[in-house]
N, C-alpha and C positions, 0 to 999 in steps of 0.2 A: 771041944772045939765048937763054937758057937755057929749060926749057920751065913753071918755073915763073915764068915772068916774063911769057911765053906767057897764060898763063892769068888775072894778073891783070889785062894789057890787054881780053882779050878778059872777061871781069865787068864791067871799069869799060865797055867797050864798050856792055856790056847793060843795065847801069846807065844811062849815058844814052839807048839806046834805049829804053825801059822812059818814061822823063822828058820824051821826046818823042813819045810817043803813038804810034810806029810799026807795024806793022800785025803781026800775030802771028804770020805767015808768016815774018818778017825776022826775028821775037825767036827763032823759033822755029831758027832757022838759026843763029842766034849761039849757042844755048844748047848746039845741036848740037857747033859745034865747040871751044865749051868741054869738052863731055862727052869728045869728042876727043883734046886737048889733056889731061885728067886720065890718063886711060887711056895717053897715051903718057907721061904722067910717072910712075905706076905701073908701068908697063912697064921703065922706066927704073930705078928701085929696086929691082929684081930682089928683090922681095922683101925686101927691109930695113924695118925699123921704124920709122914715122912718130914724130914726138913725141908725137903724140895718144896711138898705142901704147902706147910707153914708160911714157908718164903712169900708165896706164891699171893697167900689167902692176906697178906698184911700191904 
């Protein structure tokens, strides 16, 4: 599992925790290791350009 695939589990994770009223301790924990999960997939693109980027720089 790639790690941006990583990270959309854990969104739709938070998305349903978010929908079940769960305590903000727990959202608070998931958001974490989403933030995580981005940081190691930036890590990961050593620097390469998003699409966002791209978009941005034309």
């Amino acid at each position: 599992m790639g790690k941006k695939d990583k990270i959309e589990i854990a969104r739709s994770i938070l998305t349903n925790a978010m929908n079940m009223n769960l305590s903000t301790d727990i959202l608070l924990k998931i958001s974490q290791k989403i933030d995580k999960y981005i940081v190691e997939y930036y890590q990961m693109c050593d620097g390469t350009k998003t699409e966002f980027e791209e978009k941005e720089s034309q």
